[in-house]
MMTF fields as JSON, N, C-alpha, C and O atoms, coordinates in Angstrom:
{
  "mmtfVersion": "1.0.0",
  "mmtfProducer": "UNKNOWN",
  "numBonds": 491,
  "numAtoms": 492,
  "numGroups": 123,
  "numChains": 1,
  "numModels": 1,
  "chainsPerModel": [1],
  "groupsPerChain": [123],
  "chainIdList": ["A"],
  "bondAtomList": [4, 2, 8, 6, 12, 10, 16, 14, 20, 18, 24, 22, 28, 26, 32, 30, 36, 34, 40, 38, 44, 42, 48, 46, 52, 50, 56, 54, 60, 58, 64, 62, 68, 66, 72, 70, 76, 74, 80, 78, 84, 82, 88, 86, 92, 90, 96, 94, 100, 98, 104, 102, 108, 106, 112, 110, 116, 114, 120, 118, 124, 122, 128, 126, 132, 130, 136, 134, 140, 138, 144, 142, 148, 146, 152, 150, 156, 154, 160, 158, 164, 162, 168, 166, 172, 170, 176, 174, 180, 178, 184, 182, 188, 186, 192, 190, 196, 194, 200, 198, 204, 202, 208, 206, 212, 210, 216, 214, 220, 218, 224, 222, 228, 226, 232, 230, 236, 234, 240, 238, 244, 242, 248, 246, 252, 250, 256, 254, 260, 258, 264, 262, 268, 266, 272, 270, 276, 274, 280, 278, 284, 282, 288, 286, 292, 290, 296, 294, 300, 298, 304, 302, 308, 306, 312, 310, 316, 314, 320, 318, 324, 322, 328, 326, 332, 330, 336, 334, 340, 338, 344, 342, 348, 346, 352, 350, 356, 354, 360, 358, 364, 362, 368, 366, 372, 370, 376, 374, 380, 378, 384, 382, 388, 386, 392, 390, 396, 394, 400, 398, 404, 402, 408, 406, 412, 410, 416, 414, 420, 418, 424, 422, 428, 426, 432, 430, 436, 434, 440, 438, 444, 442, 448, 446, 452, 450, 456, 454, 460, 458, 464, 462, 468, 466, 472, 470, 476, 474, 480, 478, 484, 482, 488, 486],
  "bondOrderList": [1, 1, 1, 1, 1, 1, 1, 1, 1, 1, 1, 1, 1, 1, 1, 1, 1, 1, 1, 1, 1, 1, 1, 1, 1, 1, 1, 1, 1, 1, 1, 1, 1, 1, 1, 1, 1, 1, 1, 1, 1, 1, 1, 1, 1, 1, 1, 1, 1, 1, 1, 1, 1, 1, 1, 1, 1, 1, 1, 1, 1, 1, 1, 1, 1, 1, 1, 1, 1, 1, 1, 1, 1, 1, 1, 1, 1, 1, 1, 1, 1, 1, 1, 1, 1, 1, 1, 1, 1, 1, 1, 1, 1, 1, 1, 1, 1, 1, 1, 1, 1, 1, 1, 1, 1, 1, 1, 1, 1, 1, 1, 1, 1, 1, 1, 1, 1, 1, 1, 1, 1, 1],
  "groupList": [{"groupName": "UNK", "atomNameList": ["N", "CA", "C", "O"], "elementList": ["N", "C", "C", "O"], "formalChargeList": [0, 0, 0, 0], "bondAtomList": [1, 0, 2, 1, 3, 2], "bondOrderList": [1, 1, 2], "singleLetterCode": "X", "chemCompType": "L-PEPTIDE LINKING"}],
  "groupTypeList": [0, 0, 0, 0, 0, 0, 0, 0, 0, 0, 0, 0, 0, 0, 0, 0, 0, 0, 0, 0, 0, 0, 0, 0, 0, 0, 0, 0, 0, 0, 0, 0, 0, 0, 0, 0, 0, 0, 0, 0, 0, 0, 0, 0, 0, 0, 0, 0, 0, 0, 0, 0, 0, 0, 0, 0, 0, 0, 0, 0, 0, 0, 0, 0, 0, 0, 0, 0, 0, 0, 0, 0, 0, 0, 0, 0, 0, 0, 0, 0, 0, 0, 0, 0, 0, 0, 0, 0, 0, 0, 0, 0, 0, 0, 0, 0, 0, 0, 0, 0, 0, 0, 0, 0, 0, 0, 0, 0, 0, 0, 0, 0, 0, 0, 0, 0, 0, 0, 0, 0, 0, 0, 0],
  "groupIdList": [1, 2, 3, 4, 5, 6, 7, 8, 9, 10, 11, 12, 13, 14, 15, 16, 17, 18, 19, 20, 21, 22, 23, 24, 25, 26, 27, 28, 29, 30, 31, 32, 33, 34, 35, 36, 37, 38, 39, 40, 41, 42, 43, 44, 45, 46, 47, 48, 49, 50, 51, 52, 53, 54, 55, 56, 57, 58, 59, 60, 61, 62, 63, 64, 65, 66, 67, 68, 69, 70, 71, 72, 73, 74, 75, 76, 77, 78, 79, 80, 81, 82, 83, 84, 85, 86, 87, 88, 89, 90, 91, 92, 93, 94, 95, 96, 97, 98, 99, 100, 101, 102, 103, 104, 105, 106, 107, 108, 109, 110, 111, 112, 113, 114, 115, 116, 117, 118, 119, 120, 121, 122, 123],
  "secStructList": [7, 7, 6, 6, 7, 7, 7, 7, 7, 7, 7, 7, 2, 2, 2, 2, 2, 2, 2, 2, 2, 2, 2, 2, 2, 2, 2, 2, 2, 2, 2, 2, 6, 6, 1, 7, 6, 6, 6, 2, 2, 2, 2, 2, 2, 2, 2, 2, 2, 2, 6, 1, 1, 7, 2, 2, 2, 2, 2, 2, 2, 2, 2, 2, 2, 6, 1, 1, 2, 2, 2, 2, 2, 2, 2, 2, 2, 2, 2, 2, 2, 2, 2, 2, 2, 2, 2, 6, 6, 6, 1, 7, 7, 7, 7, 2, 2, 2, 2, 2, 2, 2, 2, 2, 2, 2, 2, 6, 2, 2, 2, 2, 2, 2, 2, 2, 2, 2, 2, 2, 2, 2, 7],
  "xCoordList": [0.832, 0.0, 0.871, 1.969, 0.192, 1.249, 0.931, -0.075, 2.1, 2.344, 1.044, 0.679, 0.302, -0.1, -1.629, -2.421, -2.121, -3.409, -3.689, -2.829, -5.087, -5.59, -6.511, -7.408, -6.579, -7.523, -8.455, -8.634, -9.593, -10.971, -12.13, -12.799, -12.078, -12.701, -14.666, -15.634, -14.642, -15.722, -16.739, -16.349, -17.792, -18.755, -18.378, -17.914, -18.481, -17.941, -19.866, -20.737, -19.917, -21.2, -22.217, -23.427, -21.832, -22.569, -23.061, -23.713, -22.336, -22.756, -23.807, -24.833, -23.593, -24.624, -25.844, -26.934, -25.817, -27.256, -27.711, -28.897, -27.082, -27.311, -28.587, -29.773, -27.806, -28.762, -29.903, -30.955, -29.505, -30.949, -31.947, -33.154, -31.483, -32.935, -33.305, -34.419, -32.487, -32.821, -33.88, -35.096, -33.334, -34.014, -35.339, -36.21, -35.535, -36.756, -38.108, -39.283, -36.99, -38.125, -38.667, -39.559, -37.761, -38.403, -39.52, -40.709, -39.263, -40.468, -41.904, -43.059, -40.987, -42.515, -43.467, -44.65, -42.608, -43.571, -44.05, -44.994, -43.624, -44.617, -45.459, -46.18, -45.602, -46.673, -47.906, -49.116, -47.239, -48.254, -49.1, -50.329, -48.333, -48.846, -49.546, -50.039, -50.168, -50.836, -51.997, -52.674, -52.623, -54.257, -54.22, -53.669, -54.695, -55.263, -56.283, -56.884, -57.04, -58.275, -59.63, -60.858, -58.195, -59.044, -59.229, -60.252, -58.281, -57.903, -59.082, -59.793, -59.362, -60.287, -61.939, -62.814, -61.972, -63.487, -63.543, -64.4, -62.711, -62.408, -63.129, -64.07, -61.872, -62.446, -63.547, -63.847, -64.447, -65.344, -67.089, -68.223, -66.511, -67.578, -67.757, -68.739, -66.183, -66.511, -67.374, -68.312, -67.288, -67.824, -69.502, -70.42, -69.506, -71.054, -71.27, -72.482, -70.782, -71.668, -71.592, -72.449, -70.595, -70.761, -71.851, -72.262, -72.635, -73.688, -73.3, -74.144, -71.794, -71.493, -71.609, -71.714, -71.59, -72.091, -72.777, -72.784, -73.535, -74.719, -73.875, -72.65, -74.576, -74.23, -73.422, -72.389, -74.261, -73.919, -72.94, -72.119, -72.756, -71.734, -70.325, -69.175, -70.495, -69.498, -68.808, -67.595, -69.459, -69.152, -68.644, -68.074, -68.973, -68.023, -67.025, -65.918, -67.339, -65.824, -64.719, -63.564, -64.974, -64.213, -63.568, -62.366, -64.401, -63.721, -62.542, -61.428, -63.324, -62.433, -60.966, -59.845, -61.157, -59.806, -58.974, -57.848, -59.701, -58.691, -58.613, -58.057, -59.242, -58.743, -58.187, -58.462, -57.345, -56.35, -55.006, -53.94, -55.228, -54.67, -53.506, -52.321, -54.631, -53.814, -53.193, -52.277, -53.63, -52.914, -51.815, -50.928, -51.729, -50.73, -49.266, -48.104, -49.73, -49.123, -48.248, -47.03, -48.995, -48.463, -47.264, -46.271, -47.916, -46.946, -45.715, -44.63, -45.892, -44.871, -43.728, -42.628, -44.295, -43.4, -42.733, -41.515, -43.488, -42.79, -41.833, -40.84, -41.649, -40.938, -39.902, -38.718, -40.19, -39.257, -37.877, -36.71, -38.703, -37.779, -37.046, -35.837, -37.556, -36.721, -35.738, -34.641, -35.655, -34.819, -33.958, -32.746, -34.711, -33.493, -32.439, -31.252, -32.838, -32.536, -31.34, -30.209, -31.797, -30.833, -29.629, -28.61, -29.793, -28.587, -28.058, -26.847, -28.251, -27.658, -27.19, -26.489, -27.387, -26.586, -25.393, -24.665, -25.357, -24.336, -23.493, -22.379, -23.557, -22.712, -22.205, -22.549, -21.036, -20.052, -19.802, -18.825, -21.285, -21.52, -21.259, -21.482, -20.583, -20.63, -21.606, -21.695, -22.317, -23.347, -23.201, -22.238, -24.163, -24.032, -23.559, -22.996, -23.543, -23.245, -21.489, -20.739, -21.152, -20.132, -19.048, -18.035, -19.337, -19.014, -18.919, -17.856, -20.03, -19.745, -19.059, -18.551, -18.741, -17.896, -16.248, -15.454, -16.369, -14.746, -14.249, -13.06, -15.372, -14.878, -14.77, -14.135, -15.498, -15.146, -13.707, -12.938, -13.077, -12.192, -10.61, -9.649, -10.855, -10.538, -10.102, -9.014, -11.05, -10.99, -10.457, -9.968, -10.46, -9.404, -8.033, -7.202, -7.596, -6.386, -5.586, -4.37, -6.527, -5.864, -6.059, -5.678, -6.519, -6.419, -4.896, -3.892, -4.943, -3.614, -2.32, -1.384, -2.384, -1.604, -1.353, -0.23, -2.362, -2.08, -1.258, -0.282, -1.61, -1.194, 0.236, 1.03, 0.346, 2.05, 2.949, 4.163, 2.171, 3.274, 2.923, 4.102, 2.669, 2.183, 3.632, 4.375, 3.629, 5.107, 5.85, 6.639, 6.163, 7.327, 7.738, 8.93, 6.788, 7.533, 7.961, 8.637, 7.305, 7.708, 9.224, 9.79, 9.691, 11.461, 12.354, 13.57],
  "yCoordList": [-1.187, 0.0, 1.244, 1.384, 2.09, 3.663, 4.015, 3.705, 4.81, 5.776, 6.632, 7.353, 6.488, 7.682, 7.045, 7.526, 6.31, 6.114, 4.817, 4.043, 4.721, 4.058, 3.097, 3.502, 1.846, 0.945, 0.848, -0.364, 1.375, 1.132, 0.223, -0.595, 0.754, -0.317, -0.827, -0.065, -2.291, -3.012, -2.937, -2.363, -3.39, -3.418, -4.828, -5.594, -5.291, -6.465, -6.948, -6.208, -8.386, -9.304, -9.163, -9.208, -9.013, -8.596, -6.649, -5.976, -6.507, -5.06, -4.914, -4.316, -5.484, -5.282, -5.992, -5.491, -7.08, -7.417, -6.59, -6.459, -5.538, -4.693, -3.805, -3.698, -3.231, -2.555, -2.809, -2.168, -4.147, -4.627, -5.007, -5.028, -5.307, -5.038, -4.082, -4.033, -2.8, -1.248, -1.29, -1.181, -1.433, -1.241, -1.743, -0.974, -3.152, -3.805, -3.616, -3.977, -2.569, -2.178, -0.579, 0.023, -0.186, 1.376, 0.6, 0.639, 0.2, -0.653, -1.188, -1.197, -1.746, -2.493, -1.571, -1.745, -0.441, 0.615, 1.544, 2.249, 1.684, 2.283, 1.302, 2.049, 0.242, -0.741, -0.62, -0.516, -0.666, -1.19, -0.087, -0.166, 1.132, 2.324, 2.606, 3.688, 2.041, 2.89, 2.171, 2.406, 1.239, 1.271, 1.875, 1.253, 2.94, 3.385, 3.704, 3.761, 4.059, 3.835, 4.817, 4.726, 6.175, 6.918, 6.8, 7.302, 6.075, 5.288, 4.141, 4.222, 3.219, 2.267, 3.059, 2.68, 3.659, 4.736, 5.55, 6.384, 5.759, 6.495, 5.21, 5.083, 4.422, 3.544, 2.757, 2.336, 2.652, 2.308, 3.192, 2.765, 4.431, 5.373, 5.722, 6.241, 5.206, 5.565, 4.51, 4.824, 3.012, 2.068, 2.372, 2.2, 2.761, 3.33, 4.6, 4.813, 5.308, 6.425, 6.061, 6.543, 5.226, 4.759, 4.032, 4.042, 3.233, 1.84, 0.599, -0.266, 0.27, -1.0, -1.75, -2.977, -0.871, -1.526, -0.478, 0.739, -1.378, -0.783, -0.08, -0.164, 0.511, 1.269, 0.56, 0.915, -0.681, -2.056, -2.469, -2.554, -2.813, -3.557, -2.413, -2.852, -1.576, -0.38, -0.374, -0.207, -0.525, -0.433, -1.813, -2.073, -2.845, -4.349, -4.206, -4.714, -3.464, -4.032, -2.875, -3.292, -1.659, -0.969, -1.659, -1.537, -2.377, -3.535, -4.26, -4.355, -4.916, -6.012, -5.227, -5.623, -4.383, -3.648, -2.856, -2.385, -2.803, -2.057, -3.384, -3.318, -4.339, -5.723, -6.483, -7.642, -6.385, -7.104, -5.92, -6.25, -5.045, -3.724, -4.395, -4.718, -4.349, -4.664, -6.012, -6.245, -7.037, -7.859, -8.038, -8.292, -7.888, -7.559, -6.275, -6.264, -5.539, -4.504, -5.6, -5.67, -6.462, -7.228, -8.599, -9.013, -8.97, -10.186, -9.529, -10.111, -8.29, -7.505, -7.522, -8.024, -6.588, -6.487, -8.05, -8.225, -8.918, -10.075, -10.164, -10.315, -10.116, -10.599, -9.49, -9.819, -8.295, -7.724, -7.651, -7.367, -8.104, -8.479, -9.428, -9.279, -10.884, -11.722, -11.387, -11.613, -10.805, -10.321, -9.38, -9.242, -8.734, -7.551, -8.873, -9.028, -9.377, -10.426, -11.036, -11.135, -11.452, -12.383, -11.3, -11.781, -9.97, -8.957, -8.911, -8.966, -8.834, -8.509, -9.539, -9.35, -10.905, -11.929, -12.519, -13.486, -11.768, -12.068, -11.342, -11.863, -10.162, -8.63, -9.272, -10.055, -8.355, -9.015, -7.814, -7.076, -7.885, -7.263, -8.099, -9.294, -6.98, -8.323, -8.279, -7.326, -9.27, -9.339, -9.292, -9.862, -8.598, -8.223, -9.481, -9.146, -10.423, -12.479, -12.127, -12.313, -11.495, -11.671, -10.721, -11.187, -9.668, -8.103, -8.612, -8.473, -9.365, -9.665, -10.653, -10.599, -11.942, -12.779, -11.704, -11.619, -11.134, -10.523, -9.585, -9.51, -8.834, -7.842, -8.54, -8.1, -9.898, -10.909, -11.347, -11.602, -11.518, -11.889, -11.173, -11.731, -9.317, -8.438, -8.139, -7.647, -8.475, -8.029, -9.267, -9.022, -10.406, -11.613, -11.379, -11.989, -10.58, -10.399, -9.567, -9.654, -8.457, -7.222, -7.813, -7.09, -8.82, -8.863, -9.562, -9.111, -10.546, -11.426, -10.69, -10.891, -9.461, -8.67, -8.084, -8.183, -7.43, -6.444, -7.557, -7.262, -8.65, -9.516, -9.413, -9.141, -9.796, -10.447, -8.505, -8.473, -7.193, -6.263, -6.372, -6.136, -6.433, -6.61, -7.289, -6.84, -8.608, -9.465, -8.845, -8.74, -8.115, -8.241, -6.797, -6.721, -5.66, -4.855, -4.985, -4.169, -6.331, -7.014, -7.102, -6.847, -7.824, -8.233, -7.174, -7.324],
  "zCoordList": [0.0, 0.0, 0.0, 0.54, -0.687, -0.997, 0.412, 1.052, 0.838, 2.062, 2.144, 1.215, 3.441, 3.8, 3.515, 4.325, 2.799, 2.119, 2.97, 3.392, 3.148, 4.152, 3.843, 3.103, 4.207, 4.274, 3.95, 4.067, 3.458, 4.06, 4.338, 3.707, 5.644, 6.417, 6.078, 6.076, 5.843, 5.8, 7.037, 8.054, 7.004, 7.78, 8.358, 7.513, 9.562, 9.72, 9.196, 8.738, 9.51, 8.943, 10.514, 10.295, 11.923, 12.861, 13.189, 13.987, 12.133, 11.805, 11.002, 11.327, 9.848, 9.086, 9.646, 9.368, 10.39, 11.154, 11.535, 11.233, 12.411, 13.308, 12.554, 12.866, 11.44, 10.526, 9.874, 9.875, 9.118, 8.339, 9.582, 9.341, 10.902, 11.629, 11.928, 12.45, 11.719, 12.031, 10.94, 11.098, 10.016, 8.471, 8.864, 9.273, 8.742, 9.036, 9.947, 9.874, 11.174, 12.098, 11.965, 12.563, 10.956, 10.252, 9.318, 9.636, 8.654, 7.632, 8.094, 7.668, 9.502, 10.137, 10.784, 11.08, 10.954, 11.974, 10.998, 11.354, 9.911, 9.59, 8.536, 7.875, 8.22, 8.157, 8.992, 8.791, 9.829, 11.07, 11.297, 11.285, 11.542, 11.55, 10.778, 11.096, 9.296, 8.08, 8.142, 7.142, 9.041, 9.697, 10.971, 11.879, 11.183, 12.561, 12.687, 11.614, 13.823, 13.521, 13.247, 13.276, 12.86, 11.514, 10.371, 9.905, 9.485, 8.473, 8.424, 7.422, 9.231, 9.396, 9.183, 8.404, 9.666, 9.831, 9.282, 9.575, 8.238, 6.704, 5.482, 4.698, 6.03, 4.74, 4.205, 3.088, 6.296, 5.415, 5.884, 6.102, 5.861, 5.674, 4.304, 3.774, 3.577, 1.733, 1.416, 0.682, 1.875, 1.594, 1.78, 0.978, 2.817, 3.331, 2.563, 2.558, 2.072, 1.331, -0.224, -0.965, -0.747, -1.626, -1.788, -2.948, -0.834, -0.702, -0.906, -1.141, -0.842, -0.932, 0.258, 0.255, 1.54, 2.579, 3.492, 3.305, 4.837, 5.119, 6.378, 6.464, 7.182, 8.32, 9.393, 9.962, 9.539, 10.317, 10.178, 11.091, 9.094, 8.054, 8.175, 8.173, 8.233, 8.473, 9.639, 9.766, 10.325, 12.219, 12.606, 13.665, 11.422, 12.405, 11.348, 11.521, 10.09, 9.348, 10.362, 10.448, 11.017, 11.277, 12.535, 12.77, 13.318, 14.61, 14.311, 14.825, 12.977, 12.598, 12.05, 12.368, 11.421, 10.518, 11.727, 11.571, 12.892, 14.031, 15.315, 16.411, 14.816, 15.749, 15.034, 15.346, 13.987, 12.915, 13.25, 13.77, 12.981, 13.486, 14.623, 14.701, 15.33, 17.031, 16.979, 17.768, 16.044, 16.089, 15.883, 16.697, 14.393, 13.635, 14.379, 13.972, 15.274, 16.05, 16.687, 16.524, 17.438, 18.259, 17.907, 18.505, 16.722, 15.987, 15.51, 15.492, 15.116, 14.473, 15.465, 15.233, 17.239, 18.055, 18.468, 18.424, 18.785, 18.659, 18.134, 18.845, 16.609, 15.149, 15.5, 15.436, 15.841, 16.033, 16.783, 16.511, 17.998, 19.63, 19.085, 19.261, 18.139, 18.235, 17.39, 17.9, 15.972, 14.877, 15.707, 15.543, 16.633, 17.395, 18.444, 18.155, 19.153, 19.806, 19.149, 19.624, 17.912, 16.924, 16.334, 15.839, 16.409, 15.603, 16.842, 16.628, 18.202, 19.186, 19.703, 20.697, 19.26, 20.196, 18.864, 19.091, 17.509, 16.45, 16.702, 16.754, 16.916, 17.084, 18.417, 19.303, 17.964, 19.148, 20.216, 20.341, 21.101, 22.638, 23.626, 23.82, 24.4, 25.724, 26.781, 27.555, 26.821, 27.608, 29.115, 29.627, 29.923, 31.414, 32.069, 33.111, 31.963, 32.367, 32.476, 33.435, 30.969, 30.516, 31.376, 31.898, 31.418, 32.479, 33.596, 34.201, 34.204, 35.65, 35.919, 37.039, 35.071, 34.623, 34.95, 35.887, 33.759, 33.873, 35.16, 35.467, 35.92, 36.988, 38.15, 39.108, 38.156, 39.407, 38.83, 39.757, 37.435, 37.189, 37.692, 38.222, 37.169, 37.906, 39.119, 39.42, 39.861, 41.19, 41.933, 43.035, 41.579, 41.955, 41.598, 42.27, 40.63, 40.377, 40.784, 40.953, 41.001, 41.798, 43.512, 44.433, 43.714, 45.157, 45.05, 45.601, 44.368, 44.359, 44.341, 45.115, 42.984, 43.112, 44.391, 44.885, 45.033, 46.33, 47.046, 47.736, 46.897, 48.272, 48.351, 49.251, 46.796, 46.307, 46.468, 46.667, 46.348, 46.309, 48.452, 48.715, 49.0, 50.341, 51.104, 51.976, 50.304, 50.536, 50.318, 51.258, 49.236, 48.235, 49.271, 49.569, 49.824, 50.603, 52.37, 52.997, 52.934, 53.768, 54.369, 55.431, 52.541, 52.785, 52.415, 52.531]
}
Protein backbone atom coordinates (compact mmCIF):
# COMPACT_ATOMS: atom_id res chain seq x y z
CA UNK A 1 0.00 0.00 0.00
CA UNK A 2 1.25 3.66 -1.00
CA UNK A 3 2.34 5.78 2.06
CA UNK A 4 -0.10 7.68 3.80
CA UNK A 5 -3.41 6.11 2.12
CA UNK A 6 -5.59 4.06 4.15
CA UNK A 7 -7.52 0.94 4.27
CA UNK A 8 -10.97 1.13 4.06
CA UNK A 9 -12.70 -0.32 6.42
CA UNK A 10 -15.72 -3.01 5.80
CA UNK A 11 -18.76 -3.42 7.78
CA UNK A 12 -17.94 -6.47 9.72
CA UNK A 13 -21.20 -9.30 8.94
CA UNK A 14 -22.57 -8.60 12.86
CA UNK A 15 -22.76 -5.06 11.81
CA UNK A 16 -24.62 -5.28 9.09
CA UNK A 17 -27.26 -7.42 11.15
CA UNK A 18 -27.31 -4.69 13.31
CA UNK A 19 -28.76 -2.56 10.53
CA UNK A 20 -30.95 -4.63 8.34
CA UNK A 21 -32.94 -5.04 11.63
CA UNK A 22 -32.82 -1.25 12.03
CA UNK A 23 -34.01 -1.24 8.47
CA UNK A 24 -36.76 -3.81 9.04
CA UNK A 25 -38.12 -2.18 12.10
CA UNK A 26 -38.40 1.38 10.25
CA UNK A 27 -40.47 -0.65 7.63
CA UNK A 28 -42.51 -2.49 10.14
CA UNK A 29 -43.57 0.62 11.97
CA UNK A 30 -44.62 2.28 9.59
CA UNK A 31 -46.67 -0.74 8.16
CA UNK A 32 -48.25 -1.19 11.07
CA UNK A 33 -48.85 2.32 11.55
CA UNK A 34 -50.84 2.89 8.08
CA UNK A 35 -54.26 1.27 9.70
CA UNK A 36 -55.26 3.39 12.56
CA UNK A 37 -58.28 3.83 13.52
CA UNK A 38 -59.04 6.92 11.51
CA UNK A 39 -57.90 5.29 8.47
CA UNK A 40 -60.29 2.27 9.40
CA UNK A 41 -63.49 4.74 9.83
CA UNK A 42 -62.41 6.50 6.70
CA UNK A 43 -62.45 3.54 4.74
CA UNK A 44 -65.34 2.31 5.41
CA UNK A 45 -67.58 5.37 5.67
CA UNK A 46 -66.51 5.57 1.73
CA UNK A 47 -67.82 2.07 1.59
CA UNK A 48 -71.05 3.33 3.33
CA UNK A 49 -71.67 6.42 1.33
CA UNK A 50 -70.76 4.76 -1.63
CA UNK A 51 -73.69 1.84 -0.70
CA UNK A 52 -71.49 -1.00 -0.93
CA UNK A 53 -72.09 -1.53 2.58
CA UNK A 54 -74.72 -0.78 5.12
CA UNK A 55 -74.23 1.27 8.32
CA UNK A 56 -73.92 -2.06 10.32
CA UNK A 57 -71.73 -3.56 8.05
CA UNK A 58 -69.50 -0.38 8.47
CA UNK A 59 -69.15 -0.43 12.22
CA UNK A 60 -68.02 -4.35 12.41
CA UNK A 61 -65.82 -4.03 9.35
CA UNK A 62 -64.21 -0.97 11.28
CA UNK A 63 -63.72 -3.53 14.61
CA UNK A 64 -62.43 -6.01 12.60
CA UNK A 65 -59.81 -3.65 10.52
CA UNK A 66 -58.69 -2.06 14.03
CA UNK A 67 -58.74 -5.72 15.75
CA UNK A 68 -56.35 -7.10 12.91
CA UNK A 69 -54.67 -3.72 13.49
CA UNK A 70 -53.81 -4.66 17.03
CA UNK A 71 -52.91 -7.86 16.09
CA UNK A 72 -50.73 -7.56 13.63
CA UNK A 73 -49.12 -4.50 16.05
CA UNK A 74 -48.46 -7.23 18.26
CA UNK A 75 -46.95 -10.19 15.99
CA UNK A 76 -44.87 -7.50 14.47
CA UNK A 77 -43.40 -6.49 18.05
CA UNK A 78 -42.79 -10.08 18.66
CA UNK A 79 -40.94 -10.60 15.15
CA UNK A 80 -39.26 -7.72 16.03
CA UNK A 81 -37.78 -8.48 19.63
CA UNK A 82 -36.72 -11.72 18.24
CA UNK A 83 -34.82 -10.32 14.88
CA UNK A 84 -33.49 -7.55 17.40
CA UNK A 85 -32.54 -10.43 19.81
CA UNK A 86 -30.83 -12.38 16.92
CA UNK A 87 -28.59 -8.96 15.60
CA UNK A 88 -27.66 -8.51 19.19
CA UNK A 89 -26.59 -11.93 20.20
CA UNK A 90 -24.34 -12.07 16.45
CA UNK A 91 -22.71 -8.63 17.08
CA UNK A 92 -20.05 -9.01 19.15
CA UNK A 93 -21.52 -7.26 22.64
CA UNK A 94 -20.63 -8.32 25.72
CA UNK A 95 -23.35 -9.34 27.61
CA UNK A 96 -24.03 -8.22 31.41
CA UNK A 97 -23.24 -12.48 32.37
CA UNK A 98 -20.13 -11.67 30.52
CA UNK A 99 -19.01 -8.10 32.48
CA UNK A 100 -19.75 -9.66 35.65
CA UNK A 101 -17.90 -12.78 34.62
CA UNK A 102 -14.75 -10.52 33.87
CA UNK A 103 -14.88 -7.84 36.99
CA UNK A 104 -15.15 -10.91 39.41
CA UNK A 105 -12.19 -11.89 37.19
CA UNK A 106 -10.54 -8.44 37.91
CA UNK A 107 -10.99 -8.03 41.19
CA UNK A 108 -9.40 -11.61 41.95
CA UNK A 109 -6.39 -10.40 40.38
CA UNK A 110 -5.86 -7.22 41.80
CA UNK A 111 -6.42 -8.86 45.16
CA UNK A 112 -3.61 -11.43 44.36
CA UNK A 113 -1.60 -8.67 43.11
CA UNK A 114 -2.08 -6.44 46.33
CA UNK A 115 -1.19 -9.52 48.27
CA UNK A 116 2.05 -10.45 46.31
CA UNK A 117 3.27 -6.26 46.31
CA UNK A 118 2.18 -6.61 50.34
CA UNK A 119 5.11 -9.46 50.54
CA UNK A 120 7.33 -8.24 48.23
CA UNK A 121 7.53 -4.86 50.60
CA UNK A 122 7.71 -7.01 53.77
CA UNK A 123 11.46 -8.23 52.78
Amino acid sequence: MAKGVKKKKTAQPADNAVVDVARKIALLGVGVASITREKAEKLTADLVKKGNITQTEGRKLTQELIKKSIATKKDMEKKIDTELKKAMDSAKFAKDSDVKRLEKKVAQLEKKLSAKKAVKKKK
